[in-house]
C-alpha positions as CSV (number, residue, x, y, z in Angstrom):
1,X,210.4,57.2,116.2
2,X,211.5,54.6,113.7
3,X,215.4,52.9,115.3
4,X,218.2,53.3,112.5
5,X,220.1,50.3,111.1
6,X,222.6,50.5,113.9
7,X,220.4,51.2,116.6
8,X,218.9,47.8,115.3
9,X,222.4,45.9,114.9
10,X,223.2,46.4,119.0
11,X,220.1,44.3,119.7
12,X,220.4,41.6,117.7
13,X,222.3,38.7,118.2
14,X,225.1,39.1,116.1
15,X,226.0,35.7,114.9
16,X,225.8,36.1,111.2
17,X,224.1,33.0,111.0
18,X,222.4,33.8,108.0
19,X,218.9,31.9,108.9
20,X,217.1,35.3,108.4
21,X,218.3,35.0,104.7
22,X,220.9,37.7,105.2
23,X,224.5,37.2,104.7
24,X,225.2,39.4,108.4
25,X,223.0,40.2,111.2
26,X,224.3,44.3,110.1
27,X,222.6,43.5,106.5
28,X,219.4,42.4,108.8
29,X,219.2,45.1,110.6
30,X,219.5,47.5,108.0
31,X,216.7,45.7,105.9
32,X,214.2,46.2,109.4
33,X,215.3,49.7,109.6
34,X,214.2,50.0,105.9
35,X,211.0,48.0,106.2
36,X,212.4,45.6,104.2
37,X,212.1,42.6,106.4
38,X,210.6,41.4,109.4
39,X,211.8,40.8,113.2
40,X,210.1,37.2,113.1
41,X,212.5,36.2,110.2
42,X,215.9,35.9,113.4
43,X,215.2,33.0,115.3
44,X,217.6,33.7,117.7
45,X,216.5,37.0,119.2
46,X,216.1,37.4,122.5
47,X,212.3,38.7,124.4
48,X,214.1,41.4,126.1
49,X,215.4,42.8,122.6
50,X,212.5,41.7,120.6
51,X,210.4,44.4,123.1
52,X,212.9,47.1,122.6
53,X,212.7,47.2,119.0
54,X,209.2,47.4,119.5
55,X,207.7,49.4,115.4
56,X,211.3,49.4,113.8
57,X,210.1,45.6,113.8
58,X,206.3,45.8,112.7
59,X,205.9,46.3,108.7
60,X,205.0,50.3,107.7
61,X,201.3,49.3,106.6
62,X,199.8,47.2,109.2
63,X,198.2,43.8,109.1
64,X,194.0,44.0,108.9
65,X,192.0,40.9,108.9
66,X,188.5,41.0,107.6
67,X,186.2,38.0,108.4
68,X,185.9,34.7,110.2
69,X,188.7,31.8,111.1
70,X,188.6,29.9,107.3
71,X,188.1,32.7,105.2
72,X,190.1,35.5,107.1
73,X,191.3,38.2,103.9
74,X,194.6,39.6,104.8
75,X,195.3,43.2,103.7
76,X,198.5,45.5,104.2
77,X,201.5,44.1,105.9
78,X,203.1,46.1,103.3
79,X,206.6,47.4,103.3
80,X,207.8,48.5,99.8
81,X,206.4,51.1,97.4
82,X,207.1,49.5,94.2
83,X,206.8,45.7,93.6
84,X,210.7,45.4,92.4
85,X,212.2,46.8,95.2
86,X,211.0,43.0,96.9
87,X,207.3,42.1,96.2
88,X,203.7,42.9,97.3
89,X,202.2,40.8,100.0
90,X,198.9,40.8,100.3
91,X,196.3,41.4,97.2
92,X,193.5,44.0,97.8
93,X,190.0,42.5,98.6
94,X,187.3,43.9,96.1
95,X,184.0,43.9,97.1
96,X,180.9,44.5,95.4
97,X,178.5,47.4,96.8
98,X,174.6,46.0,97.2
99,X,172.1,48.8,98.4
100,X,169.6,47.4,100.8
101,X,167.0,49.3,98.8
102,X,166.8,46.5,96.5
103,X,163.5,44.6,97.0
104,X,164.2,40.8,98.3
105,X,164.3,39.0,94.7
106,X,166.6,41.5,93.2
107,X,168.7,41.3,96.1
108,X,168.6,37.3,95.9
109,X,169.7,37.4,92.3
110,X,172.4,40.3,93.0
111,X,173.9,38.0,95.8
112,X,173.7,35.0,93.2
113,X,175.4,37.0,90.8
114,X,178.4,38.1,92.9
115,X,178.5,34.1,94.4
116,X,179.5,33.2,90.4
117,X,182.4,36.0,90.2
118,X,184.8,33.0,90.3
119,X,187.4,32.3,87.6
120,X,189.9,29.3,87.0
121,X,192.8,31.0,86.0
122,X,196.0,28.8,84.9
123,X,194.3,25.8,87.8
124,X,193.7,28.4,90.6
125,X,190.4,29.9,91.6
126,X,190.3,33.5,92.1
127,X,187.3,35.8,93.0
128,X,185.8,38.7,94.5
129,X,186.1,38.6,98.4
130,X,183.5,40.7,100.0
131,X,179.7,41.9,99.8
132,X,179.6,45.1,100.9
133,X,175.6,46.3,101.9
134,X,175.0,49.8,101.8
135,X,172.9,51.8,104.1
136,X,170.9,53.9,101.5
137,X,167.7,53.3,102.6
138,X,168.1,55.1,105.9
139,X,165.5,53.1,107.2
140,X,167.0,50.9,110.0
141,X,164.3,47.8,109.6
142,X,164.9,47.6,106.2
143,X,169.3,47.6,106.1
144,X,168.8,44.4,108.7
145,X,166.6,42.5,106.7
146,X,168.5,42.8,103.8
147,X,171.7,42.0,106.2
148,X,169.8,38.7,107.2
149,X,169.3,38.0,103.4
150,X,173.0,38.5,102.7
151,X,174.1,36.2,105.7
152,X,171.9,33.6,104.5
153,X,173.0,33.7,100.8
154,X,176.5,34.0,100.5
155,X,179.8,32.9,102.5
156,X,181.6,36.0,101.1
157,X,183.1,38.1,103.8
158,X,181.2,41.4,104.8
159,X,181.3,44.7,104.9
160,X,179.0,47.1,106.7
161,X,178.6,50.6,104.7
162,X,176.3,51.9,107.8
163,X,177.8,55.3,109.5
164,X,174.7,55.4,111.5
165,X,176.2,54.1,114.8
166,X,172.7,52.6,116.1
167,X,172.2,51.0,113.0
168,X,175.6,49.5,112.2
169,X,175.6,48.4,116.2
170,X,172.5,46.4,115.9
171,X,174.2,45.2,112.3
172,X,177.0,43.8,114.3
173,X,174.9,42.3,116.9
174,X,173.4,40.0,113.6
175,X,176.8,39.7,111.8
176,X,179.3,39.1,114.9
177,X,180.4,35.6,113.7
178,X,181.4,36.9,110.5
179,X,184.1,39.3,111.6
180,X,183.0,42.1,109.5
181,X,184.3,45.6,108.4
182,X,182.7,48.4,109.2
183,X,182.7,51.7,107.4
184,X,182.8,54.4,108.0
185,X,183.9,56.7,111.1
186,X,184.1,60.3,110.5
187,X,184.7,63.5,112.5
188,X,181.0,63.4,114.4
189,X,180.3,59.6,115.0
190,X,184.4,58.4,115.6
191,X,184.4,57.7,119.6
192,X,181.0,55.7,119.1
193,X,182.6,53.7,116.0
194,X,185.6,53.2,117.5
195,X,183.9,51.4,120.1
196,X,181.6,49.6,118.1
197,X,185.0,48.2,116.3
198,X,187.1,47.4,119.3
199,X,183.7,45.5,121.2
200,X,183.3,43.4,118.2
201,X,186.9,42.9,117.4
202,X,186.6,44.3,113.8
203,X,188.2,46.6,111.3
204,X,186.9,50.1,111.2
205,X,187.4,52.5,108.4
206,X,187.9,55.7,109.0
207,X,187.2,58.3,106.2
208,X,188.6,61.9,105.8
209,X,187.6,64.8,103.8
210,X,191.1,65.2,102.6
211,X,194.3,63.3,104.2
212,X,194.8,66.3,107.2
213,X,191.6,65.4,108.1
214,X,191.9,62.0,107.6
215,X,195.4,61.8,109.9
216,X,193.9,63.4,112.5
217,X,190.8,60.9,112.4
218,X,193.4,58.0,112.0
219,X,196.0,59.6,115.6
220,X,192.6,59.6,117.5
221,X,191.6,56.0,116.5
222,X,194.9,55.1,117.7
223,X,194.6,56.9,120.5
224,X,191.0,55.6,121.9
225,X,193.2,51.4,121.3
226,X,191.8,50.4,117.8
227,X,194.9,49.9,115.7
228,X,192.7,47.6,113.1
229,X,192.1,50.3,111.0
230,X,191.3,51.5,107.0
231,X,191.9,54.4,105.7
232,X,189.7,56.6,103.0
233,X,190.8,60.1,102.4
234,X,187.3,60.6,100.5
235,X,188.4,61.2,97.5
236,X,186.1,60.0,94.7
237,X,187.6,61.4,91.6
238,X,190.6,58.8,90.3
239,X,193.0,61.2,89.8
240,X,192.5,62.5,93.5
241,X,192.4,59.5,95.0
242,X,195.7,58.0,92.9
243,X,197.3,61.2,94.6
244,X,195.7,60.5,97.9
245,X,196.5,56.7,97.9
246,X,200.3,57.6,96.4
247,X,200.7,59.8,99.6
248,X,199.7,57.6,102.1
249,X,202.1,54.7,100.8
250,X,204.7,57.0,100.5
251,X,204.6,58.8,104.3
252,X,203.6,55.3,105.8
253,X,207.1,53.4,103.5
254,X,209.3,56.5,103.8
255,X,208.1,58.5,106.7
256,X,207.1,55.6,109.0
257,X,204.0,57.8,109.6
258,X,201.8,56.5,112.2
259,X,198.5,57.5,111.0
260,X,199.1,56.6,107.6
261,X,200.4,52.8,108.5
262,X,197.3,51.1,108.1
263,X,195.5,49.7,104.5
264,X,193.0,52.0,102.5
265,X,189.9,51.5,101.0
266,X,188.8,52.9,97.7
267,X,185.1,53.1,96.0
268,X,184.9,52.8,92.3
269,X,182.0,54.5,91.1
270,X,180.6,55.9,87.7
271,X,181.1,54.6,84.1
272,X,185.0,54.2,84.3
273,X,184.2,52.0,87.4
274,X,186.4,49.6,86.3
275,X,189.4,51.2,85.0
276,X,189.0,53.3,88.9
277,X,189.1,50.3,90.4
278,X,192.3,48.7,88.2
279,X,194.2,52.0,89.3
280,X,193.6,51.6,92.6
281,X,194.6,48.1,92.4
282,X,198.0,48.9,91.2
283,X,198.1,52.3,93.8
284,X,197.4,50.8,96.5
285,X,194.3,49.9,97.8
286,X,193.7,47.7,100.5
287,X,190.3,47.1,99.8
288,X,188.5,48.2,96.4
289,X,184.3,48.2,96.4
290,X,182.5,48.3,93.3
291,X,178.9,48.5,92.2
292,X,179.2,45.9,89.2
293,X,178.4,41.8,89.4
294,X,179.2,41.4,85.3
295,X,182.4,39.1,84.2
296,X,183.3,40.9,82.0
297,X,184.0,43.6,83.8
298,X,185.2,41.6,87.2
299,X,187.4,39.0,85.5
300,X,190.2,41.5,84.2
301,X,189.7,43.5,87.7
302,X,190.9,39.8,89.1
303,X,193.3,39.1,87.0
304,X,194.9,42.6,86.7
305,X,195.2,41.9,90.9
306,X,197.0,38.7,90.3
307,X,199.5,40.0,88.0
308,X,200.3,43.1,90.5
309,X,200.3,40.6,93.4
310,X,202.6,38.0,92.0
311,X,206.0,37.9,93.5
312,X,208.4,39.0,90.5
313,X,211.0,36.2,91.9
314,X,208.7,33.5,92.0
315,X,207.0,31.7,88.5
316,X,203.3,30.9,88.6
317,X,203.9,26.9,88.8
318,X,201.6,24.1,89.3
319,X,201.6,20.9,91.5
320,X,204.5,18.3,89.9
321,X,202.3,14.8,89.6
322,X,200.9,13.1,87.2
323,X,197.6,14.5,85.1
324,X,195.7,12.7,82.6
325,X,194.2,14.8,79.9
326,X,191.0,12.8,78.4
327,X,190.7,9.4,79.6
328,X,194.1,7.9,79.4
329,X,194.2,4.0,79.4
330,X,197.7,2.0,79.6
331,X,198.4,2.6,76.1
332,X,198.4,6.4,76.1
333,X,201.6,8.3,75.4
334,X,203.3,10.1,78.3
335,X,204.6,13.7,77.7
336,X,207.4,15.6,80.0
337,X,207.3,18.9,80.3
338,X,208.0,21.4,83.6
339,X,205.4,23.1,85.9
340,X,205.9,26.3,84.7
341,X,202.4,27.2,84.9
342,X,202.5,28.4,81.0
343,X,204.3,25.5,79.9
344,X,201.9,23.5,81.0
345,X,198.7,24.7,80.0
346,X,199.9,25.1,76.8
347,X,200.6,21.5,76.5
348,X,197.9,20.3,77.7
349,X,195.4,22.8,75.8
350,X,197.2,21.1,72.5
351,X,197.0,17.7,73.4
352,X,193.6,18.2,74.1
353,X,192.8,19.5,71.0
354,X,194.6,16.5,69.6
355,X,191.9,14.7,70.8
356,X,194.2,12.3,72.2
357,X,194.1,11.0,75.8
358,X,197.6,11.2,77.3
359,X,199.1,12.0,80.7
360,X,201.5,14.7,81.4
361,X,204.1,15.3,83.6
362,X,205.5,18.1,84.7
363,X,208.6,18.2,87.0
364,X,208.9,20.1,89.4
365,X,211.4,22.9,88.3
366,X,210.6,25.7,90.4
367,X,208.3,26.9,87.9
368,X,210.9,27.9,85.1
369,X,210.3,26.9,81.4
370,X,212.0,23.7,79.6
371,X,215.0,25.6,78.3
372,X,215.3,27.4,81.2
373,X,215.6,24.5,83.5
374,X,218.2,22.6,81.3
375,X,220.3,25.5,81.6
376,X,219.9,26.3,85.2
377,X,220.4,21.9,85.9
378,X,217.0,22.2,87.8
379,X,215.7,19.3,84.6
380,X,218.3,16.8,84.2
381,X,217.9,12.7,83.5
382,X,218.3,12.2,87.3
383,X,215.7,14.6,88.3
384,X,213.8,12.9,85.6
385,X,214.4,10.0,86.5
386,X,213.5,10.1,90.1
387,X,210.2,11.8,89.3
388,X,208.9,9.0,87.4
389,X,209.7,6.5,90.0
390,X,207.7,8.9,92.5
391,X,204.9,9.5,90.2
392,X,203.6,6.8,90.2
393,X,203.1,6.5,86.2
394,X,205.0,3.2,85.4
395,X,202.3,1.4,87.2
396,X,199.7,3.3,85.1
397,X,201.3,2.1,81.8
398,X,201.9,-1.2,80.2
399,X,204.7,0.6,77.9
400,X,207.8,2.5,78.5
401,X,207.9,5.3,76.4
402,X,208.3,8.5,77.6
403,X,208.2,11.9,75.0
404,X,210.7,14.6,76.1
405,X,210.1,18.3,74.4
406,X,211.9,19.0,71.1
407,X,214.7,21.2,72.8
408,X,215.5,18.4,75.2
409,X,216.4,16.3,72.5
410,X,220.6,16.8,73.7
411,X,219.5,15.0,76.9
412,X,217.7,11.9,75.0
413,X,220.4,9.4,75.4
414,X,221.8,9.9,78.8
415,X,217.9,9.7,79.7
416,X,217.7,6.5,78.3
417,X,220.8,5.0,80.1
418,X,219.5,6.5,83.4
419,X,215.5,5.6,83.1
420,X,215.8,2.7,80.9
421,X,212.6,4.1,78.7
422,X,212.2,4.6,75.1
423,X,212.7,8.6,74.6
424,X,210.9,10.0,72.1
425,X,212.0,13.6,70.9
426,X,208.7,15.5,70.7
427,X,208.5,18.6,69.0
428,X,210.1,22.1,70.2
429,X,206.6,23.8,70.3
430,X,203.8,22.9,72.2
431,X,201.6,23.8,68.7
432,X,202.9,21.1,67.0
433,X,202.0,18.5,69.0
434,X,198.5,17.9,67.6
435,X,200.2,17.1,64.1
436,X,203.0,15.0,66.0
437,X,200.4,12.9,67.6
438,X,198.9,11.9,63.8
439,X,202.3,10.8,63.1
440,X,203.1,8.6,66.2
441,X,199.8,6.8,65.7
């Protein structure tokens, strides 16, 4: 049973030193009775006390790793139900479902296909996670051939769809350095799986006909010492499973249900595959498998996931240095802006189609926009100033000219006095940089 706030409060230090990021070691305490915070975040609790709190300091939805040291994928370690209350942690892994009935050069171009589902989205790469190989050939020879093809062609993690116990054993004996999951354990094959799991160190799902079933499938998992678990309620129609998925979260966030604490997995089948798979992203799949390899349909999957998973608090931002957009000699112009992800882009896309080579750079702003950060004090002529002298950039110049965004313009003198550049006032949109170029030349 989960302590209360209180409970909490007489076991920890009671300093208020604030390192946890609380104002009072009560506020703390309250935030671990609610889930909202971690044990590890007070540096100053003692073993003894660490041990008695023992779950009211482990997150409602458990930690599961899938795959090997380098490309580990983290799933759960949850501890809200909506993203405001503080944020989402961990993303969902999506996988894509290959049948091993596939004949060795449609396989080879299936595993090529799913090996190009990356996507540069505002300087980050982002992509599908897993290969998932199904066991629909029931014909044991034939599901570890195609497992020796998959190993041998992609990097991706895995994920073993084999409920056969024989077969997925023999699986694991092929795929052991990959840390794979395995799915899935029901009612008649759960001791054998369970074993299977715990021997190789792995995540097991276990998978329900509904969620009584599928808690009692979960206690006994716990039970036989496997507590790396997924959950699947079976479910297959959207609307069920959004109901399924919304119960879980909710007994495991409000409840502090045992069975329940652990990620789920969700298949997306059938022609609204994609828009399945998109719900179950936002409610609240650990892991989402889907039998499609076309951008199209993939990219928006990836990006809806990053827009879920991004911390509200935090701005998408980029690395504060110095880029070059073209080839930039000593006589290109110099444009400041911030490394508000956005901002940025933008800039650069309309310098680029400019067709001028310039070099850009962004300070380091915590990822808030150019009027934002003048207002805030986070882009002042110090900051500036110091940036530039970091960067690197007077060495890459043989002028001193530096072009500040139109709404900076308030700024330009005291920027001059503290830099000692020429400040040019650039225009207030990015869009009108092309025809501002023409002019400076």
């Amino acid at each position: 049973m989960a302590l209360t706030g209180l409970a909490i409060y007489k076991l920890l230090p009671k300093t208020n030193c604030k390192d946890c990021g609380q104002a009072t070691c009560l506020a703390f305490a309250m935030q671990l009775a609610a889930g909202k915070a971690s044990l590890e975040a007070c540096p100053h609790v003692s073993a003894e006390a660490r041990e008695a709190l023992g779950a009211a300091s482990e997150p409602p939805v458990a930690l599961v790793r899938i795959g090997r040291e380098g490309r580990v994928l983290e799933i759960g370690n949850e501890t809200v139900l909506f993203r405001h209350d503080k944020r989402f942690v961990h993303p969902p892994g999506i996988g894509i479902i290959v049948a091993d009935t596939l004949d060795d050069d449609r396989l080879t171009a299936r595993i090529s296909a799913i090996n190009r589902l990356s996507f540069d989205r505002l300087g980050q790469i982002h992509g599908v996670d897993l290969v998932a190989l199904a066991y629909d050939s029931a014909d044991p020879a034939r599901y570890l051939r195609a497992l020796r093809q998959v190993l041998s062609q992609t990097e991706l993690n895995l994920g073993l769809l084999c409920p056969d116990p024989d077969v997925a054993g023999r699986a694991l004996a092929e795929a052991e350095e990959r840390k794979p999951f395995l799915y899935a354990a029901d009612e008649g094959n759960l001791e054998t799986m369970v074993d299977l799991a715990h021997r190789y160190g792995i995540a097991l799902a276990v998978r329900g006909r509904d969620l009584a079933e599928l808690a009692v499938l979960a206690e006994k998992a716990i039970k036989l010492g496997h507590k790396q678990l997924l959950l699947d309620s079976g479910a297959r129609e959207p609307a069920q499973v959004l109901a399924d998925q919304t119960q879980i979260r909710r007994l495991a966030i409000k409840k502090r249900f045992r069975p329940f604490g652990f990620p789920t997995v969700c298949l997306a089948a059938g022609e609204d595959a994609v828009l399945a798979a998109a719900v179950y992203v936002a409610k609240y799949a650990g892991v989402v498998l889907i039998d499609t390899t076309d951008p199209a349909e993939i990219l928006p999957l990836i990006t809806w996931r990053l827009n879920v998973y991004t911390d509200p608090q935090k701005p998408i931002a980029i690395e504060a240095k110095v880029y070059e957009v073209g080839n930039p000699g000593p006589e290109a112009p110099v444009f400041l802006t911030t490394n508000f992800s956005l901002t940025y882009f933008c800039v650069m896309g309309d310098i680029e189609s400019a067709r001028v080579p310039a070099f850009i750079l962004p300070v380091d702003t915590d990822g808030t926009s150019v009027l934002t950060a003048w207002a805030a004090g986070k882009l002042t002529p110090e900051k500036i100033g110091a940036f530039l002298e970091t960067s690197g950039i007077g060495a890459r110049v043989n002028h001193r000219r530096l072009i500040i965004p139109g709404g900076l313009a308030a700024m330009s003198g005291k920027l001059r006095e503290v830099i000692g550049w020429e400040i040019i006032v650039g225009p207030r949109e990015s869009a009108a940089i092309p025809a501002f170029l023409k002019e400076l030349q």
